[in-house]
N, C-alpha and C positions, 0 to 999 in steps of 0.2 A: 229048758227055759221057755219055751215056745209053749209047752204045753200047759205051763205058769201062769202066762200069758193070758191062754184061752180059759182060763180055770178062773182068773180073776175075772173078765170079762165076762163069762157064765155067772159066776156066781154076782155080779152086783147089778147083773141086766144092763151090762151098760155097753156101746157096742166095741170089738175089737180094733178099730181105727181109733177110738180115743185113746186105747192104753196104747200104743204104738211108740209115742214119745216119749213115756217110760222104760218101756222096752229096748229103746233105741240107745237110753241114756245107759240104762245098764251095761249092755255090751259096750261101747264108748269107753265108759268108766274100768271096767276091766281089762280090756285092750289096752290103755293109757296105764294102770296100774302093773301090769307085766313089763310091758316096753320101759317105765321109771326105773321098775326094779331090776331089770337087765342092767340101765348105766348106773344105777347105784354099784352097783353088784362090781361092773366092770372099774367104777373109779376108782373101789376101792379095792382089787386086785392091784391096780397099775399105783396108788398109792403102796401099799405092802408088798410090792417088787422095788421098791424104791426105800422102805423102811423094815429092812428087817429088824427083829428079835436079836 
C-alpha cells in the first residue's frame, strides 16, 4: 500500500505529505471493515446458537 502511495505521488508530482490523508483513510476504513465484520460474523453465530434448523 505504501508503495501505492509513493507511485501516486510520483506520478502526479505532487508531494507525498498531501496523499498521507488518503492513505491514512484507507487503512482506517479497512481496519473498521474487519473489526464490523468480526461482530457481524459474531452476532450472528450467538443468534443461530439460539435458533437452530
Amino acid at each position: 500500500m505504501l508503495l501505492v502511495l509513493l507511485g501516486l505521488a510520483t506520478a502526479s508530482e505532487e508531494p507525498v505529505t498531501d496523499w498521507l490523508p488518503v492513505y491514512g483513510a484507507v487503512l482506517l476504513a479497512g481496519a473498521l471493515s474487519v473489526v464490523g465484520r468480526w461482530n457481524a460474523l459474531r452476532a450472528f453465530m450467538a443468534w443461530r446458537a439460539e435458533n437452530p434448523v
